[in-house]
Wavefront OBJ file of the C-alpha trace (Angstrom):
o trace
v 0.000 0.000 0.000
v 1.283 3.221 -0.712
v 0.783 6.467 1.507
v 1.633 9.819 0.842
v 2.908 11.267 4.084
v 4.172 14.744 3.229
v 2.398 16.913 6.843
v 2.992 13.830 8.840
v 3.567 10.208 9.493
v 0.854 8.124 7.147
v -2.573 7.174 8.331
v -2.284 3.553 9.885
v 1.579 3.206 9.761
v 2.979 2.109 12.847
v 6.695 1.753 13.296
v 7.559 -0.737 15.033
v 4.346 -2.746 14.924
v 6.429 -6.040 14.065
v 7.127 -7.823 17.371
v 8.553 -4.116 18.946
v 10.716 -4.237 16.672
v 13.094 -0.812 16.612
v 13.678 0.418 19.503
v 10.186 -0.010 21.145
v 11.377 -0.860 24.189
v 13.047 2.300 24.769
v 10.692 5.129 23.113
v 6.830 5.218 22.705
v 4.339 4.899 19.822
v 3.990 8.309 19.673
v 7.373 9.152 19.662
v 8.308 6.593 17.020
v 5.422 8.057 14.920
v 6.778 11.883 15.578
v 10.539 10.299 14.307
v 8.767 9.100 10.815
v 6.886 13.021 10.806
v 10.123 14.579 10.707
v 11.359 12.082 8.383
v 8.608 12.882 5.849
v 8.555 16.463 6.429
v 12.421 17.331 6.279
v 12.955 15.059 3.015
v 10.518 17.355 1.710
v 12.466 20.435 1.698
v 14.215 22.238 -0.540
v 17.769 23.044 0.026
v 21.672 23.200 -1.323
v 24.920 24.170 -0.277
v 24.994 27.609 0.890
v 21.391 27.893 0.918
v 19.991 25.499 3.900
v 18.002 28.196 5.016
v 14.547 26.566 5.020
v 15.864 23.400 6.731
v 17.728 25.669 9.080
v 14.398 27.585 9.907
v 12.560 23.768 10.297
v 15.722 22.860 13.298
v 15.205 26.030 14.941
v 11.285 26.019 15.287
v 12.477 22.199 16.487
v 14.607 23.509 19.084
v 12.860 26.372 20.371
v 10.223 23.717 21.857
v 12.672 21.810 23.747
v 13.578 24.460 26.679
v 16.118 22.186 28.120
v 17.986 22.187 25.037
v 20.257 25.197 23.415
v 20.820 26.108 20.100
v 23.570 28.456 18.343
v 25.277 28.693 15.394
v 29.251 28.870 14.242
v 30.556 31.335 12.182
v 29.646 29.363 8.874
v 26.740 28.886 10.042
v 27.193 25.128 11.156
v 24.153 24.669 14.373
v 25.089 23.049 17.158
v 22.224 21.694 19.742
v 23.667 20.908 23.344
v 21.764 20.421 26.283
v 21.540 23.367 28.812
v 22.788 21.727 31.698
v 26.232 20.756 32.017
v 27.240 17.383 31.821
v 28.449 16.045 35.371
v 30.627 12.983 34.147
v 34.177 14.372 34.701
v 36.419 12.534 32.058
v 33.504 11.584 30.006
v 34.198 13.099 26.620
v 31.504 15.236 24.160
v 29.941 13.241 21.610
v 28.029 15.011 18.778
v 26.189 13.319 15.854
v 26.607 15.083 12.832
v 24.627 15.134 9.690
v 24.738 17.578 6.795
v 21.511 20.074 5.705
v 22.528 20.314 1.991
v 21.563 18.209 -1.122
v 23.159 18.168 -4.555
v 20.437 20.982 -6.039
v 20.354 23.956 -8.381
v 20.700 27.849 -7.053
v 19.681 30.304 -9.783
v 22.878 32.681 -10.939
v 21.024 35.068 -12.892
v 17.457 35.241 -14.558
v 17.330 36.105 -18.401
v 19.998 36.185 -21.144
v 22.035 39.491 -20.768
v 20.579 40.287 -24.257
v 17.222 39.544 -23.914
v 15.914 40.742 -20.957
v 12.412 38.938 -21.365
v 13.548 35.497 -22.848
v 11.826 33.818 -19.890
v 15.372 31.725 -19.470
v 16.939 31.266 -16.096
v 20.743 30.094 -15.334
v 21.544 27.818 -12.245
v 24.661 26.738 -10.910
v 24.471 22.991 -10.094
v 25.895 22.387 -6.632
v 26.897 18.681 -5.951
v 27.843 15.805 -7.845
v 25.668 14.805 -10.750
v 26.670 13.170 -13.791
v 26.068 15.175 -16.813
v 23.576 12.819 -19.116
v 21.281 13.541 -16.273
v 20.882 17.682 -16.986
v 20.267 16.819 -21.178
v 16.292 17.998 -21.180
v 15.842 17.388 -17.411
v 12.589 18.869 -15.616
v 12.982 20.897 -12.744
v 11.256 23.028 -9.987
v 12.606 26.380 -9.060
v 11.117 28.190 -5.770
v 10.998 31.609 -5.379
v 11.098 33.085 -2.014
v 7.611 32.738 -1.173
v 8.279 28.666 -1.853
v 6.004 29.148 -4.779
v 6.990 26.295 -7.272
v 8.073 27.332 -11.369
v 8.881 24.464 -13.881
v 11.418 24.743 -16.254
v 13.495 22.665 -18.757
v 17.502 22.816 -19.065
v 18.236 23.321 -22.731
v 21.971 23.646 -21.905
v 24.830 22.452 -19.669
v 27.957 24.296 -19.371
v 29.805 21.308 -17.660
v 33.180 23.009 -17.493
v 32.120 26.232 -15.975
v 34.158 26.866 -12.436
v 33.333 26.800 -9.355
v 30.325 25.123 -10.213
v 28.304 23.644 -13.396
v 26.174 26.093 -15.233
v 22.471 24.934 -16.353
v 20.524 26.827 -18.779
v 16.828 26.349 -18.156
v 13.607 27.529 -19.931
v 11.223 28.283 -17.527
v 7.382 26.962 -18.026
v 5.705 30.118 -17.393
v 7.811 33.510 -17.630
v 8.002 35.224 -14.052
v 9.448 38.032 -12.222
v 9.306 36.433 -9.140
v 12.419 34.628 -8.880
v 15.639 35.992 -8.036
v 19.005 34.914 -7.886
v 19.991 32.933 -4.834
v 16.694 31.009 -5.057
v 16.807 27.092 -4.553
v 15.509 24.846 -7.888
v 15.782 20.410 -7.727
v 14.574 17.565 -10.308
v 11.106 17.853 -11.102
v 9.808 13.938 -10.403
v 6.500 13.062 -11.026
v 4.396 10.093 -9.323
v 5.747 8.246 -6.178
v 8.417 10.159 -4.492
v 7.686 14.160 -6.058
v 6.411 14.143 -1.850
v 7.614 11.768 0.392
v 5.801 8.597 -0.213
v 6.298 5.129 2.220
v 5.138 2.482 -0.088
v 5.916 -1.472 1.426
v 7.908 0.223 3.486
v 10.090 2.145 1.415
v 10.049 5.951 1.644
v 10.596 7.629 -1.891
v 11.317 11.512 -1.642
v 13.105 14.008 -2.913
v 16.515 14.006 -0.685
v 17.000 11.292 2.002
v 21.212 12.797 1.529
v 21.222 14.379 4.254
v 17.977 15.238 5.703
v 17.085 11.453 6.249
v 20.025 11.938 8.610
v 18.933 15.192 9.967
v 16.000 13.485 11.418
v 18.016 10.707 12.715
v 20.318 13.069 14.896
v 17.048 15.232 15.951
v 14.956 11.644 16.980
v 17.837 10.572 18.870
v 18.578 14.022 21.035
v 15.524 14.315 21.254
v 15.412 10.676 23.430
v 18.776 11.085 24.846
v 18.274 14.410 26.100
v 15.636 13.218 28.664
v 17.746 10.613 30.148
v 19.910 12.152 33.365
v 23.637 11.427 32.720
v 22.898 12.177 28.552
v 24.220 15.800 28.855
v 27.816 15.374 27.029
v 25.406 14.644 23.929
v 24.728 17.036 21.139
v 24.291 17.656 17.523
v 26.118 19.342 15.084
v 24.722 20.086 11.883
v 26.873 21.271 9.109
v 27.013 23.457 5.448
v 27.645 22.933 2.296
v 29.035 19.058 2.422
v 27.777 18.471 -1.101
v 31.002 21.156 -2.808
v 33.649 19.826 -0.385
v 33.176 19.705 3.208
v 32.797 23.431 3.859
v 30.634 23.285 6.478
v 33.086 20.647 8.482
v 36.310 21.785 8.012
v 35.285 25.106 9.129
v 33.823 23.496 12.328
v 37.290 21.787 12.739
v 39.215 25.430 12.015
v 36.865 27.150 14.390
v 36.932 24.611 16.763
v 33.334 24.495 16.952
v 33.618 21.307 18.890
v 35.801 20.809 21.969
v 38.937 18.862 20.440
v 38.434 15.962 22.163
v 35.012 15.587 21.039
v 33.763 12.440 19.286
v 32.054 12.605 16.436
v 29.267 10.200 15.093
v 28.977 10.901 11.539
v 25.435 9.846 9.552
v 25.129 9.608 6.027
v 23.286 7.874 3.283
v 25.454 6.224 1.240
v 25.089 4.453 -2.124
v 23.746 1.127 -1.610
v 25.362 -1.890 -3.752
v 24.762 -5.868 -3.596
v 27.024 -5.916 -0.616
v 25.130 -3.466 1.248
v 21.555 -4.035 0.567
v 18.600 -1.813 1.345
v 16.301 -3.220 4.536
v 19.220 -5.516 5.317
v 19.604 -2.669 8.241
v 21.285 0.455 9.164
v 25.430 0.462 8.514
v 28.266 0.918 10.673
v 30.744 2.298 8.098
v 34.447 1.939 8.463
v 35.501 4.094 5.676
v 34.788 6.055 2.292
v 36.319 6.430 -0.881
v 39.167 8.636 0.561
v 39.921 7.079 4.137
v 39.208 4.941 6.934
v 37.635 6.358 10.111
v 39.219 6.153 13.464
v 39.545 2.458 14.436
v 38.475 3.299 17.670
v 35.745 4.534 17.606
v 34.538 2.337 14.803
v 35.363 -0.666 16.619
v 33.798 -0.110 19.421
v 30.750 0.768 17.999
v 30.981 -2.386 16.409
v 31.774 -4.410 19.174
v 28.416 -2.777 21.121
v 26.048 -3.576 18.042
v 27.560 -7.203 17.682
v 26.912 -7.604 21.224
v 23.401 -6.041 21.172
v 22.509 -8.469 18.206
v 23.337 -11.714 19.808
v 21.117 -10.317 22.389
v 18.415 -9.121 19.943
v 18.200 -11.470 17.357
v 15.328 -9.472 15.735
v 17.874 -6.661 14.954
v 19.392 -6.390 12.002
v 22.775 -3.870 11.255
v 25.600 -3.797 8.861
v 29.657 -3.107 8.680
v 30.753 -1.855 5.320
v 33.110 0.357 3.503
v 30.795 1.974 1.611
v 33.155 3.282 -1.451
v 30.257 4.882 -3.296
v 31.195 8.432 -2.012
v 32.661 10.721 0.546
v 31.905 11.321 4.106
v 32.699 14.088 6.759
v 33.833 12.002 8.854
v 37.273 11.778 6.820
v 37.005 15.707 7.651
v 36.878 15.374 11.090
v 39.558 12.567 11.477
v 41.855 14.427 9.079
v 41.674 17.724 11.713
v 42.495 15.685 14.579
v 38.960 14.482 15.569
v 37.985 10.992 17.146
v 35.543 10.385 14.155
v 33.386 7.618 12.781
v 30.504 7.465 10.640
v 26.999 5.349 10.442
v 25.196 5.191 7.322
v 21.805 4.701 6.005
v 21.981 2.989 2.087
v 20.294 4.483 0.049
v 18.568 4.006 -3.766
v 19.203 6.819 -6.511
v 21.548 8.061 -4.931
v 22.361 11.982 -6.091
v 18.679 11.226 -7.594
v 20.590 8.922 -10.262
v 18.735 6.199 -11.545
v 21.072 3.559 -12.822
v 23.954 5.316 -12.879
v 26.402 2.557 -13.601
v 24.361 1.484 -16.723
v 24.063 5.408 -17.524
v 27.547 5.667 -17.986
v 28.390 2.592 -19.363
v 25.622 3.758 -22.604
v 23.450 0.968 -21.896
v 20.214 3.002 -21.185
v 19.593 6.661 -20.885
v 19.770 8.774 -18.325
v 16.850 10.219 -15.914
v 16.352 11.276 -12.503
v 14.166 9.980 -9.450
v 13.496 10.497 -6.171
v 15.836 9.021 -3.542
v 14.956 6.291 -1.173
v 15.416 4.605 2.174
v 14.085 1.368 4.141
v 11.957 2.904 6.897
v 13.110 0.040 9.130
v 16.970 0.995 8.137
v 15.703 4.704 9.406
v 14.480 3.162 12.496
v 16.961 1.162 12.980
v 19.534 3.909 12.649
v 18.400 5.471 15.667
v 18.534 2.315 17.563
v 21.825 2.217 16.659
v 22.699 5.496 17.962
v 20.816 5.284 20.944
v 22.741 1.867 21.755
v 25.866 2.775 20.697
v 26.304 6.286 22.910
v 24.530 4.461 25.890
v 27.319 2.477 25.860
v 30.533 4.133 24.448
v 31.675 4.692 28.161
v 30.643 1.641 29.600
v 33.455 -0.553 30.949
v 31.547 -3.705 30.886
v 31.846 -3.602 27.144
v 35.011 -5.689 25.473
v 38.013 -3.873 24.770
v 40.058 -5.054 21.537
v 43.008 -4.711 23.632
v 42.132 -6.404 26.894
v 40.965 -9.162 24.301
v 44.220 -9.716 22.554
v 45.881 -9.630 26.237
v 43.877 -12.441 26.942
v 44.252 -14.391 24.047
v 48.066 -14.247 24.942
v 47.294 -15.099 28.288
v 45.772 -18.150 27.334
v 47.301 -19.212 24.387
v 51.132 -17.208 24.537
v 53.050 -20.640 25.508
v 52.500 -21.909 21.771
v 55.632 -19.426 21.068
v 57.764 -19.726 24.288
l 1 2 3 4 5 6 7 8 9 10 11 12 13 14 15 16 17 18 19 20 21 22 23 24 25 26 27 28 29 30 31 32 33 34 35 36 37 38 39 40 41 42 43 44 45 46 47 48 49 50 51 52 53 54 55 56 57 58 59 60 61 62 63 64 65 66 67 68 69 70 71 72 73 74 75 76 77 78 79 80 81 82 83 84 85 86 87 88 89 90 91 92 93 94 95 96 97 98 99 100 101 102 103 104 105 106 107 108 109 110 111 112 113 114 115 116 117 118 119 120 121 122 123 124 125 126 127 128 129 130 131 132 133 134 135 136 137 138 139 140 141 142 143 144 145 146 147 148 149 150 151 152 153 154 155 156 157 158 159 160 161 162 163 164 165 166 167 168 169 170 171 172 173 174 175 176 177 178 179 180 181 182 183 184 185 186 187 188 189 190 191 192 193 194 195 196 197 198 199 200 201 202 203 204 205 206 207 208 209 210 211 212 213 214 215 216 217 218 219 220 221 222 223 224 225 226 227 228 229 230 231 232 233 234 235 236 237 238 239 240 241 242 243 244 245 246 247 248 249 250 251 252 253 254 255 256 257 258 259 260 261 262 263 264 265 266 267 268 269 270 271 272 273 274 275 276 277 278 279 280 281 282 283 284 285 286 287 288 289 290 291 292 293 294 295 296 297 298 299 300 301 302 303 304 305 306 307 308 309 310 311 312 313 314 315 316 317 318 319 320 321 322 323 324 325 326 327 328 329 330 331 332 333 334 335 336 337 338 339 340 341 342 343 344 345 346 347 348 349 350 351 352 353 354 355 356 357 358 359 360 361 362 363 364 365 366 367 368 369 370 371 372 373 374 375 376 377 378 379 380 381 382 383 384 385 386 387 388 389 390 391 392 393 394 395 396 397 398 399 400 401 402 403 404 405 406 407 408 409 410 411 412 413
């Protein structure tokens, strides 16, 4: 059955329902339902690199209704969430889960061909990675800043153009009412163009990063209630999708205490090896790096631990090659970093894209998508995982090696 659940979680859908599975033991039905709202509604929003400014506006109404919790901002304009009270475990280091507000998206340059001033025409820069078959005749939406929606059709890619890719569009219906600066995506039609759950799939415009927005907000927003919670926050960063802005700015600032640990989330590019519904990912490195072992391990070592416990849980360790993560930001500035993942379908809104550029079909867009049991799932993971970072009943690699030499050391003497 498919429901369209852009305002709210769908009618009858009940996260969770299966046996408790996801976290039911440690959250309510309501809550759970509230998670999937924010899901819907912040995969709905338009946004790219330099201009989060609606999802920005969505965190802070967020925030401002949660009077033990504090919001500000870093000079890029990275937001950081902490609780207001102090935390009161001496020794017991910050953690902060991350997640980026931008999505690969269009922001208009200028309206209008310098020589004709009424040509109804409209150039974007294209801010993220896209392969360029997907911009020959592509549909897209443009908002102006009253969010009012205008069509258009590229007609032209300047590909090479620096710092960014330059689409020439023909708008639908000629307008004065958009300016430069405003915010244009892939027009989609049918399941997805709003945030559809259909057998438990959610199709929507951007799950990278908002889907992880919401994961970081559902799981402060649990954490923060719990006494002994307060060395949790969230930082949410700018601009990812053009190189990390957002981050390494953090890092320069020192937005973050430097011995901070940070808890990356993502969605990454699912493959065979990393399968949709096959549960949320503990992800030991990108494309460019590994993340510190550390911190990955141990995480690791708490969800292995967790499973055996909870058979009905299901989680993943995987590179994840498919892209690039902050999380090699953070560990590259000096940062105790890791990163968990969501995979993810259509990933940049390609459909197909190894078949696209190998010419064996042509190339459109589509709306990305997530298992909402992977979303769920996520935030078990988190909620698990930081519960129990400190704990010293959980196995250290290094205590474990010790004791394998313990026992089993006389084999070389």
């Amino acid at each position: 059955m498919i429901h369209r659940c852009d305002g709210g979680a769908p009618p009858g859908y009940s996260p969770g329902a299966k046996g408790g599975r996801y976290y039911a033991i440690m959250t309510t039905t309501a809550q759970r339902k509230k998670h999937l709202q924010w899901l819907c509604e912040l995969t709905a929003i338009p946004t790219a690199a330099g201009k989060e400014d609606r999802v920005i506006a969505w965190v802070r109404a967020w925030a401002k209704k949660r009077t033990n919790l504090k919001l500000s901002a870093d000079k890029a304009g990275n937001l950081i969430i902490r609780p207001r009270v102090k935390s009161k475990n001496r020794g017991v280091h910050p953690v902060y889960i991350t997640a980026h507000l931008d999505h690969p998206a269009f922001v208009v340059h200028c309206i209008n061909s310098p020589r004709n001033k009424n040509s109804g025409t409209v150039e974007l820069e294209f801010r993220g990675g896209v392969q360029n078959p997907y911009f020959d005749k592509a549909k897209i939406i443009i908002f102006d800043q009253d969010d009012k929606p205008h069509r258009a059709t590229i007609f032209r890619l300047d590909s090479k153009a620096k710092p960014f890719k330059i689409a020439h569009a023909r708008l639908n219906k000629k307008t004065e009412a958009i300016r430069p600066g405003d915010v244009g995506r892939w027009a989609f039609s049918g399941k997805g163009a709003t945030p559809t759950i259909d057998k438990g799939i959610l199709h929507t415009p951007a799950c990278d990063d908002l889907a992880a927005v919401a994961v970081a907000l559902a799981t402060l927003d649990v954490l923060h209630r719990r006494k002994s919670m307060e060395h949790v926050g969230v930082l949410l960063t700018r601009a990812e999708e053009v190189g990390f802005i957002g981050a390494i700015a953090a890092c320069k600032d020192r937005s973050m205490p430097r011995s901070s640990r940070l808890i990356c989330l993502e969605n990454s590019r699912s493959y065979p090896e990393s399968p949709i519904g096959a549960g949320p990912i503990v992800r030991v490195g990108d494309r460019i790096s590994v993340f510190d072992p550390r911190l990955t391990n141990r995480i690791s070592l708490i969800m292995g631990e967790y499973a055996k416990r909870n058979p009905r849980y299901k989680w993943q360790r995987k590179l994840m090659p498919g892209g690039a993560c902050e999380a090699t930001t953070f560990s590259t500035y000096g940062y105790e970093s890791t990163c968990l993942c969501l995979p993810l379908g259509n990933y940049h809104n390609m459909r197909d894209v190894d078949s696209v550029l190998a010419g064996k079909r042509p190339a459109k867009v589509g709306p990305e998508y997530i298992s909402v049991d992977d979303y769920h799932g996520l935030i078990e993971m988190l909620i698990i995982s930081i519960t129990q970072l400190d704990d010293g009943n959980v196995p250290d690699i290094e205590k474990m090696m010790e004791k394998l030499m313990d026992e089993v050391g006389f084999v070389v003497k």
